[in-house]
DRENVEXMI-85714 format. One record per residue (C-alpha): residue in one letter; residue number from 0; x, y, z. Coordinates in steps of 0.5 Angstrom, whole numbers, plus 500, padded with zeros to 3 digits. Layout:
// residues N
DRENBA   res     n     X     Y     Z
DRENBA     A   NUM     X     Y     Z
...
// end
This chain:
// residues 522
DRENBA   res     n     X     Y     Z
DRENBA     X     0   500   500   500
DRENBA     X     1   506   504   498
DRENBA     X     2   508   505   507
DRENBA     X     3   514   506   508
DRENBA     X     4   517   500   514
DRENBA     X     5   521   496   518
DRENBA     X     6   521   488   519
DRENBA     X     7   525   486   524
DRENBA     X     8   525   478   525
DRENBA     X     9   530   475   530
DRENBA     X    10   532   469   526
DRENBA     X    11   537   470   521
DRENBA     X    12   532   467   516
DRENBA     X    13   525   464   514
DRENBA     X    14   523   457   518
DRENBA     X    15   526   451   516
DRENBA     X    16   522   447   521
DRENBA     X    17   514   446   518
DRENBA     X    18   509   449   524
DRENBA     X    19   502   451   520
DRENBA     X    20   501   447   514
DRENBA     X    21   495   449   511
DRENBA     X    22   493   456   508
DRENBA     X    23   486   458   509
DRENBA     X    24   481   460   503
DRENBA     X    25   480   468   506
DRENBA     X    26   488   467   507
DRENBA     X    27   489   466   500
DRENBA     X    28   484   471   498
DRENBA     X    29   489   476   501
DRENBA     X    30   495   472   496
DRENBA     X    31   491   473   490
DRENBA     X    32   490   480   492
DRENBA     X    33   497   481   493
DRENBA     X    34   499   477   486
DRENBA     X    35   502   471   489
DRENBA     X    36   496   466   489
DRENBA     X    37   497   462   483
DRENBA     X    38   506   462   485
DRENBA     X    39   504   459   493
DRENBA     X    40   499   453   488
DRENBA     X    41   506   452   484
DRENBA     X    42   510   451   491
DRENBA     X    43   509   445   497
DRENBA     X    44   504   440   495
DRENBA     X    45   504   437   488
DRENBA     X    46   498   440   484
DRENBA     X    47   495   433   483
DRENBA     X    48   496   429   489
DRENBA     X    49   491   428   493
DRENBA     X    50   489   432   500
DRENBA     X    51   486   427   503
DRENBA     X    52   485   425   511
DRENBA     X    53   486   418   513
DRENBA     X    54   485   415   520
DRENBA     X    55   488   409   521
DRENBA     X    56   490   404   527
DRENBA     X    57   498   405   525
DRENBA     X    58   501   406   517
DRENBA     X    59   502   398   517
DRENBA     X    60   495   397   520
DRENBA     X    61   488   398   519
DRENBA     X    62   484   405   516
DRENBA     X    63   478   407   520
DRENBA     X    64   476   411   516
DRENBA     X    65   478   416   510
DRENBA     X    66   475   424   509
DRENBA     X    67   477   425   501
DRENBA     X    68   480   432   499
DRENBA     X    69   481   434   492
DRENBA     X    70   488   436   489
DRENBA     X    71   490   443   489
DRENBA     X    72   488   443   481
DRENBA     X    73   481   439   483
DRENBA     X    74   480   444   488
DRENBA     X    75   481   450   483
DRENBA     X    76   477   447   477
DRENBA     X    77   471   445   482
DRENBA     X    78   471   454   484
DRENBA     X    79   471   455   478
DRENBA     X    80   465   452   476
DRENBA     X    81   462   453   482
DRENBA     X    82   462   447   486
DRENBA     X    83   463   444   492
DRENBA     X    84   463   448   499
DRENBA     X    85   467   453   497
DRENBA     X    86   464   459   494
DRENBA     X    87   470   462   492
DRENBA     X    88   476   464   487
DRENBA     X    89   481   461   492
DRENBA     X    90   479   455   496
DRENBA     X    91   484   452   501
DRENBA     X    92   491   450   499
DRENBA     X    93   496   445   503
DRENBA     X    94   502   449   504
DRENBA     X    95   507   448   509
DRENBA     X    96   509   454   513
DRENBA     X    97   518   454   510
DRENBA     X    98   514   455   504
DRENBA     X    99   510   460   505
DRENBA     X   100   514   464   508
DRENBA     X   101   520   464   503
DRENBA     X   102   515   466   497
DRENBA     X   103   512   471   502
DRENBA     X   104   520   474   504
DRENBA     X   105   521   474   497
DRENBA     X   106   516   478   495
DRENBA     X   107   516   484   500
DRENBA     X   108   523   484   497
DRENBA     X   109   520   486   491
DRENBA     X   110   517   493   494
DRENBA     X   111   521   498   494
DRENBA     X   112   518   501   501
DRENBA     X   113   520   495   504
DRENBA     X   114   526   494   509
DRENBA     X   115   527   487   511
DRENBA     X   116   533   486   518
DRENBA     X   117   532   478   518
DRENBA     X   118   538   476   525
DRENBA     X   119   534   483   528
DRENBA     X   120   531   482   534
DRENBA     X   121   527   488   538
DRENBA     X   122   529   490   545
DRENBA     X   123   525   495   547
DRENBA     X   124   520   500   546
DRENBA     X   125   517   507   548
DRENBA     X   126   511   511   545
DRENBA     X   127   512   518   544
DRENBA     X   128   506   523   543
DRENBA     X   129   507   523   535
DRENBA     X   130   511   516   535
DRENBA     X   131   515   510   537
DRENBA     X   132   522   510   539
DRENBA     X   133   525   502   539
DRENBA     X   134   531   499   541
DRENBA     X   135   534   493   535
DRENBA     X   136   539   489   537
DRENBA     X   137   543   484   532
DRENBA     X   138   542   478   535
DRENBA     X   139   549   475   532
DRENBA     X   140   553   481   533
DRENBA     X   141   549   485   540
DRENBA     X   142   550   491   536
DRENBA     X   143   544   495   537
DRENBA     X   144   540   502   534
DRENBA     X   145   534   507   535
DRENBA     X   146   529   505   530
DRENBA     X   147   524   512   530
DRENBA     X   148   517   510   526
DRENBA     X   149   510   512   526
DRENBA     X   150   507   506   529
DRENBA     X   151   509   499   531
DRENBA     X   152   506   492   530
DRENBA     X   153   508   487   535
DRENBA     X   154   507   480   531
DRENBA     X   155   512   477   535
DRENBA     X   156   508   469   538
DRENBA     X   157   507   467   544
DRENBA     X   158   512   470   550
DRENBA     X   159   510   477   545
DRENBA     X   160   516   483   548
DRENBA     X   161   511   487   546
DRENBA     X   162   506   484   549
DRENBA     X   163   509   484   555
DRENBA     X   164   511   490   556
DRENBA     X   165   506   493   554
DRENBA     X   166   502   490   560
DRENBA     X   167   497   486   556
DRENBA     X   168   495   478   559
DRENBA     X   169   492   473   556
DRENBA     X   170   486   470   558
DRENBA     X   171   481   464   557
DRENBA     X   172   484   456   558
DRENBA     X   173   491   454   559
DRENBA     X   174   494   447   561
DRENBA     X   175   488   442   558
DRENBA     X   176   491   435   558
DRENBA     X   177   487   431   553
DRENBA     X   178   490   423   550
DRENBA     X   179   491   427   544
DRENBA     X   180   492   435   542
DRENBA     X   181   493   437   549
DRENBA     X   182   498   438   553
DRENBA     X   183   506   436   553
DRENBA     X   184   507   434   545
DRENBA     X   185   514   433   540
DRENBA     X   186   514   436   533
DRENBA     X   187   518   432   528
DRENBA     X   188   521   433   521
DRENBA     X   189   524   428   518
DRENBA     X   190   525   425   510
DRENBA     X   191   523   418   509
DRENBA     X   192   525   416   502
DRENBA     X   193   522   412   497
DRENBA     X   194   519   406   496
DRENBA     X   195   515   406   503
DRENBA     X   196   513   399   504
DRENBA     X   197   511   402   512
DRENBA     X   198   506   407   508
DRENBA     X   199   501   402   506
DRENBA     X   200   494   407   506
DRENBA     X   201   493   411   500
DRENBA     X   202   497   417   498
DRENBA     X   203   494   423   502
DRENBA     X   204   496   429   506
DRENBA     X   205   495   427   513
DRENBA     X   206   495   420   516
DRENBA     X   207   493   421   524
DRENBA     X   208   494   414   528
DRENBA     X   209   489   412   533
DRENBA     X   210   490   407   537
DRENBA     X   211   491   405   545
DRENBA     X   212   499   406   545
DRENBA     X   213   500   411   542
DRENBA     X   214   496   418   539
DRENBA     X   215   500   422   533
DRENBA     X   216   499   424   526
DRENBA     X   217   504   424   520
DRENBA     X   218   502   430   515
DRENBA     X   219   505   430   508
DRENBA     X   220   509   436   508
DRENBA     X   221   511   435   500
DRENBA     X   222   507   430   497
DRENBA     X   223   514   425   497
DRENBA     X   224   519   424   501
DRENBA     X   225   518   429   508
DRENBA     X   226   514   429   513
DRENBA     X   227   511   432   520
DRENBA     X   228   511   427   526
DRENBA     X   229   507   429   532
DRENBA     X   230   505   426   538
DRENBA     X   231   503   426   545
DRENBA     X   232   509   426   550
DRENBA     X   233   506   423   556
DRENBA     X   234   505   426   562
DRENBA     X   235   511   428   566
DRENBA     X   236   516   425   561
DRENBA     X   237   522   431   558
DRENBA     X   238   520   431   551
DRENBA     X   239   528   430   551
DRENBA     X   240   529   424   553
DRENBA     X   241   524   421   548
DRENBA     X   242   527   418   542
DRENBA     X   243   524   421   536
DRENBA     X   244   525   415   532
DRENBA     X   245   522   409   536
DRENBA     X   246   516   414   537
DRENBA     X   247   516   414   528
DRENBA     X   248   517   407   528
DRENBA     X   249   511   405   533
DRENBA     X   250   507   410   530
DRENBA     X   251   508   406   522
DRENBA     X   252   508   399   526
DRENBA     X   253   515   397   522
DRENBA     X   254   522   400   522
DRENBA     X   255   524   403   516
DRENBA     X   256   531   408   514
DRENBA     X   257   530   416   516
DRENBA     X   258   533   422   517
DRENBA     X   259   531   426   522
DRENBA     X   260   532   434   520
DRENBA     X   261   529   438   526
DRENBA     X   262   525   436   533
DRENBA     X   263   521   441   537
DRENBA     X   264   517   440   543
DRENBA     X   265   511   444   544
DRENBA     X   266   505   444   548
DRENBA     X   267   497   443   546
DRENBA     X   268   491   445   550
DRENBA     X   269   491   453   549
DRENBA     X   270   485   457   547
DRENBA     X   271   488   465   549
DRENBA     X   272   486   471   547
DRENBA     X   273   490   477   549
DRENBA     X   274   485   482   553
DRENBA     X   275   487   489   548
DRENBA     X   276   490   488   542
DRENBA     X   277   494   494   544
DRENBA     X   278   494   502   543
DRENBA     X   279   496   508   542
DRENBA     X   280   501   507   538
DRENBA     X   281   503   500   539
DRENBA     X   282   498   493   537
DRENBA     X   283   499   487   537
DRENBA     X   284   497   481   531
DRENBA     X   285   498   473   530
DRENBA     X   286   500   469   535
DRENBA     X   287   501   475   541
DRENBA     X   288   494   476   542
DRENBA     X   289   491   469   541
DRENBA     X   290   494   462   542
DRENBA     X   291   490   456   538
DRENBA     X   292   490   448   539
DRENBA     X   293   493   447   531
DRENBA     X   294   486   444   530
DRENBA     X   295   483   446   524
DRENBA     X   296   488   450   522
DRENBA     X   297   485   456   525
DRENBA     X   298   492   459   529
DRENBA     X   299   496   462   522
DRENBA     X   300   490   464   518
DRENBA     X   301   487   468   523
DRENBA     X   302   493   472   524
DRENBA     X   303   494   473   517
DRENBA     X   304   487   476   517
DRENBA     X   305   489   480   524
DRENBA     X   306   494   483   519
DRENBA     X   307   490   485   514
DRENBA     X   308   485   488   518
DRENBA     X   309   490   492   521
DRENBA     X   310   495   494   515
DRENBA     X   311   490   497   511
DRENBA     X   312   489   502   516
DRENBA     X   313   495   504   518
DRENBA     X   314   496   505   511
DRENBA     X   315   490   510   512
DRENBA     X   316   493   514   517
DRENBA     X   317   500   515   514
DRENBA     X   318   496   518   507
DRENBA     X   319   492   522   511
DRENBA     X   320   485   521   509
DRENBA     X   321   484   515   516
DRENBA     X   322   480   518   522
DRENBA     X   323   483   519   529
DRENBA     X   324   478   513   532
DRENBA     X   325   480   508   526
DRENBA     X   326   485   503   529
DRENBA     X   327   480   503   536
DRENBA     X   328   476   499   531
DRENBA     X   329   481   494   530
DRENBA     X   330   481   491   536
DRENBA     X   331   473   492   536
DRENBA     X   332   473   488   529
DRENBA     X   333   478   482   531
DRENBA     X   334   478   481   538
DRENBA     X   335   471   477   537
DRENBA     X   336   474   474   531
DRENBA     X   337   480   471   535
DRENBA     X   338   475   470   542
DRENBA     X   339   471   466   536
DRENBA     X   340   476   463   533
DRENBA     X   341   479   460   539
DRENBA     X   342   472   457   542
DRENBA     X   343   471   453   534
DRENBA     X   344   479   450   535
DRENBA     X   345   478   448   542
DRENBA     X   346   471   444   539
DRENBA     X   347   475   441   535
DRENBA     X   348   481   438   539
DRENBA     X   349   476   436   544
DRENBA     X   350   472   432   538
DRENBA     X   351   479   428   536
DRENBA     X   352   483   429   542
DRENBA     X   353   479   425   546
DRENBA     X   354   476   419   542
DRENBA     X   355   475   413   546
DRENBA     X   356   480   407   544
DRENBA     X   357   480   400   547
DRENBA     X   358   487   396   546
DRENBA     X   359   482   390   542
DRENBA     X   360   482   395   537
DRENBA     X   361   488   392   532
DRENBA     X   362   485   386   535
DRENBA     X   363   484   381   529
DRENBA     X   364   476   379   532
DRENBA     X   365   469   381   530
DRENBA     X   366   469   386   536
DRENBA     X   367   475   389   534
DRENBA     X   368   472   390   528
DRENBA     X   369   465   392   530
DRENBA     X   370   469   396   535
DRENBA     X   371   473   399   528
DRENBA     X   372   466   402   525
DRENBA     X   373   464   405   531
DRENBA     X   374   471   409   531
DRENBA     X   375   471   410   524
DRENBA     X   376   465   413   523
DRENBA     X   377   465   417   529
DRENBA     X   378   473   421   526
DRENBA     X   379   469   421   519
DRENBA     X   380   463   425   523
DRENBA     X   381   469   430   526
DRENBA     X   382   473   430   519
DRENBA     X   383   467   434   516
DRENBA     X   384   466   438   522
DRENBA     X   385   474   440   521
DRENBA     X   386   476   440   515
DRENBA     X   387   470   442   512
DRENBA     X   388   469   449   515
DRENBA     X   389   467   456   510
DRENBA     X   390   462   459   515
DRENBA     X   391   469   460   519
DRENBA     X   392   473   463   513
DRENBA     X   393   468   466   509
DRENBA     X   394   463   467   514
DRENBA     X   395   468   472   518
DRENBA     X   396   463   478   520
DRENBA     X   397   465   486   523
DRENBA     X   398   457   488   524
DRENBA     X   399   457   490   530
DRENBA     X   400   463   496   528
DRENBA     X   401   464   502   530
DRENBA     X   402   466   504   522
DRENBA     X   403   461   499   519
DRENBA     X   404   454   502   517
DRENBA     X   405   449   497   518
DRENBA     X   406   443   497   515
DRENBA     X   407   439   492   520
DRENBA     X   408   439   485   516
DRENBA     X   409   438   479   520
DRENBA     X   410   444   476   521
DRENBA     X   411   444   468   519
DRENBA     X   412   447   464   525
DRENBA     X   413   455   463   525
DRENBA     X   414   456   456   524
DRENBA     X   415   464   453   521
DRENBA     X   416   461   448   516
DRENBA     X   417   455   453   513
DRENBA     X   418   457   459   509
DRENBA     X   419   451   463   507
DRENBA     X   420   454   469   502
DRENBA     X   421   451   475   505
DRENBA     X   422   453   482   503
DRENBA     X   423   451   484   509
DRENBA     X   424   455   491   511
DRENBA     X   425   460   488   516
DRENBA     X   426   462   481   512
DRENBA     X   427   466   480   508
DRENBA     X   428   464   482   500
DRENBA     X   429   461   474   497
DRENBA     X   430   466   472   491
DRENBA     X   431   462   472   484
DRENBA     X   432   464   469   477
DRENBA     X   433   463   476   472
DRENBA     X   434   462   475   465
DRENBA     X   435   470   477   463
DRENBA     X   436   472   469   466
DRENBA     X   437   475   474   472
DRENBA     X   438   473   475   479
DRENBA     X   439   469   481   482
DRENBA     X   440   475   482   487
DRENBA     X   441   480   482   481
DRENBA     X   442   477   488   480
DRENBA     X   443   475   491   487
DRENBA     X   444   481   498   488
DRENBA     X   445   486   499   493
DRENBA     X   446   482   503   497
DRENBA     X   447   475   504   497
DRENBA     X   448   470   501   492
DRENBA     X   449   463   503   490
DRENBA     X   450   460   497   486
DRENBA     X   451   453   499   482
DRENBA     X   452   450   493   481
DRENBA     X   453   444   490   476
DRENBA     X   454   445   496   470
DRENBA     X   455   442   500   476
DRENBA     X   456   442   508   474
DRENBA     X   457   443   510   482
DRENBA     X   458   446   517   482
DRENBA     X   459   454   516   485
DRENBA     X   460   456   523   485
DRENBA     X   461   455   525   492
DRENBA     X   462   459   519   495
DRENBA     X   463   464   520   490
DRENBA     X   464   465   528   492
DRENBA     X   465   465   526   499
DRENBA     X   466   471   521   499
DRENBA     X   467   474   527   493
DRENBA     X   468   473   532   500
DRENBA     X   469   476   527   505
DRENBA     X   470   481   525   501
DRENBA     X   471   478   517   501
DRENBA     X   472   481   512   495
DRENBA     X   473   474   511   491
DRENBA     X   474   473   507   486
DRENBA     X   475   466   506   482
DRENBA     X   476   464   500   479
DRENBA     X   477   460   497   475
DRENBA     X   478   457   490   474
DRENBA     X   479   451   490   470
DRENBA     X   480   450   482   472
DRENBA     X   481   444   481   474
DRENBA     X   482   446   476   479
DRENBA     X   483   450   481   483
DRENBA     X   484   444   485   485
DRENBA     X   485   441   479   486
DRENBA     X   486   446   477   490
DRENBA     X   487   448   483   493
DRENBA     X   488   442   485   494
DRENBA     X   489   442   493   494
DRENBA     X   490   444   497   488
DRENBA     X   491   449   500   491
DRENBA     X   492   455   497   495
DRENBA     X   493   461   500   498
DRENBA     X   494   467   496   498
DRENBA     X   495   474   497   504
DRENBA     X   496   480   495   502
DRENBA     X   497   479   489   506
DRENBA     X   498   473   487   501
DRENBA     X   499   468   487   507
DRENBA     X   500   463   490   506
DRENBA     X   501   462   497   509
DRENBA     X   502   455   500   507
DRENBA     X   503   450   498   502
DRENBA     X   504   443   502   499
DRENBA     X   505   439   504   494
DRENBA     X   506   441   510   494
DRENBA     X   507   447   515   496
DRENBA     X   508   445   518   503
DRENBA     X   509   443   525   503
DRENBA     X   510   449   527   507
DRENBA     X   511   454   523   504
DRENBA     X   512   460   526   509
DRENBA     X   513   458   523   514
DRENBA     X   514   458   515   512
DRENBA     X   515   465   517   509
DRENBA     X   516   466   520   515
DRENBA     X   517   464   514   519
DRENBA     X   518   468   509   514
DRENBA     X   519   475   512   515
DRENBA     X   520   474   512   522
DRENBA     X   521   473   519   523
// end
């Protein structure tokens, strides 16, 4: 957006060990905004290998149950026909997170106001009445500088320096134990090349393993030889004395040859949300402000969200036209998204954390079979409600936002698996095919837009006039499409730069200077 800043990111280089592995369909909503999209589709996964979930007693053993996911080109080719549950130009992709970031690294390189200081941490900080004074240290060498900027974004994970100092706790629930997904748990990256006799379900993207021994999931990272292991450490055991490869090899049921790349221990069963998401001059986004349980993959895509909702806005300010009470509503929009999000996570890692399993289970009889059935049709029904979530991604709603203009519409209920496209002002704008092959949100600009629908020949001078006075970027739009004003339901729609929608109606409001003014924050 053509804003002047400063990455510091204490390591020296993007994450080599894989953490998130699944980006979300509004996260690639942003990708597409920023051009990237179709490059992320090319990097991880391979486009034709199927993402399926697949639940087995061990790699060797039996399948419970499989949840079948299309490949990334599958997925991209039913969006563009308009099947299957994702009404949306960029429906989920599977991508790990050292992938993602490098393409993301690369890329802001390429914005000339853009300065990245990777092997820079920051020490300390002080808000001044018209800026920010940070303290940088390189963390190879100790040398140390006085940063001066406008604003700053603590995006700095769990134990936020930011966060800490600006005396902002977390709240909700910590320290659930659950057999799986809670508690004491160990990551491990490791590359495990063909043939794969241990390997003897279908190809997929994750394989979880369900038995009473031990509880893991193996998660394709590159659709060949590199996967990601995780697994419950047992209670009061130092995840340090445990050997990586026995826990592989019991979890596949054989031994097999391997290269263990990278090993961290983490902890599960957190479900926190930061009580402010900051102030002044200061904020907060991404995991210093809410910590997830990984189900659903709900921790990074929420963040990534966080940043977007904030950047825009910020940008506003720093170009002149963002009113004083603009960045108050970016606590106000997502701090129940986070609260929201948190809640939907912690379900989920309850539902798969603590399915019930007899030792019987591998057992060759008719009662562990019986017994298999039961399980398996009970980690199917969960594998829908996981994995199968557009009311959470494309559902996401700011209606009760102090810089929306609500028009009192009845919202429908929030429900993770149902997505009902609403241009509602406050929700995200639905995403509609045009007749140019291209979708509505390639078209929308980088500030705001005014979108007039169904050949309606509402007058848009005055609204156009207030944002000119203010300002405000504004781009008016046409889509003569009948189906849009269907959609959409009003003649008039007024998009933000986030792509939610901010006001809708038949007619521009009389005095157009106060919905502007209400917009940008003012």
């Amino acid at each position: 957006r053509g804003v002047p800043c400063l990455l510091l990111n204490d390591k020296p280089e993007t994450a080599k060990h894989p953490k998130a592995n699944a980006v979300g369909a509004r996260s690639m909503e942003h990708f597409r905004r920023l051009g990237i999209a179709g490059r992320l589709r090319k990097a991880g996964f391979p486009a034709n290998h199927p993402t399926d979930v697949v639940y087995l007693t061990r790699l060797t053993g039996y399948e419970l149950a499989r949840f079948p996911q299309p490949s990334s080109a599958a997925a991209v080719e039913n969006a563009r026909a308009g099947k299957g549950p994702w009404p949306t130009p960029e429906p989920p992709h599977r991508i790990s997170q050292i992938y993602l970031e490098a393409i993301l690294k690369e890329h802001a390189e390429t914005f000339p106001p853009v300065t990245l200081r990777y092997g820079w941490g920051l020490e300390s900080f002080r808000q001044e009445t018209d800026h920010v004074v940070a303290e940088a240290v390189e963390t190879g060498t100790g040398r140390r500088e006085i940063i001066r900027a406008g604003h700053l974004v603590g995006c700095d994970g769990p134990r936020s320096r930011v966060r800490k100092q600006l005396g902002i706790e977390l709240e909700g629930e910590s320290g659930v134990v659950r057999p799986f997904m809670g508690g004491s748990m160990l990551a491990v990256y490791f590359r495990a090349p063909a043939p794969r006799s241990w390997l003897a379900a279908d190809p997929a993207w994750m394989y979880w393993i369900v038995n009473s021994e031990i509880r893991a999931v193996f998660i394709s990272i590159d659709g060949h030889e590199r996967f990601l292991y995780h697994t419950q450490v047992p209670p009061g055991t130092d995840p340090s004395s445990l050997d990586p490869l026995r826990l592989i090899h019991t979890a596949a049921g054989a031994d097999f040859p391997l290269e263990i790349l990278s090993s961290l221990p983490w902890v599960a069963g957190y479900s926190l949300v930061a009580r402010s998401y900051g102030g002044g001059r200061v904020f907060l986004a991404g995991d210093s402000i809410h910590l997830f349980t990984p189900t659903g993959g709900l921790g990074m895509n929420t963040g990534l969200d966080d940043a977007v909702n904030l950047g825009w806005k910020l940008a506003a300010l720093y170009h002149g036209w963002g009113g004083p009470k603009l960045l108050d509503s970016y606590e106000a929009e997502r701090r129940p998204v986070g609260l929201r999000n948190v809640s939907f996570a912690r379900s989920f890692a309850t539902s798969v954390g603590t399915v019930p399993v007899s030792e019987a289970i591998e057992s060759d009889t008719a009662e562990a079979a019986k017994e298999r059935n039961s399980l398996g049709a009970r980690l199917l029904d969960h594998a829908r409600r996981e994995f199968i979530i557009p009311g959470i991604w494309l559902g996401v709603r700011y209606d009760q936002s102090p810089i929306v203009s609500p028009d009192g519409a009845p919202d429908p209920s929030d429900d993770p698996g149902v997505y009902v496209p609403a241009a509602r002002p406050g929700w995200r704008l639905p995403h509609l095919w045009l007749d140019d092959g291209a979708s509505l949100f390639d078209h929308l600009g980088d500030g705001f837009t005014l979108l007039r629908l169904g050949g309606s020949r509402a007058g848009t001078a005055g609204l156009e006039m207030a944002a000119s006075q203010r300002g405000v970027p504004l781009k008016l739009l046409e889509v003569p499409n009948p189906a849009a004003r269907q959609l959409y339901e009003r003649d008039l729609v007024l998009v933000r730069p986030d792509h939610h929608v901010a006001w809708r109606g038949d007619t521009v409001p009389e005095d157009a200077l106060v919905l502007i003014d209400r917009v940008r924050g003012a």
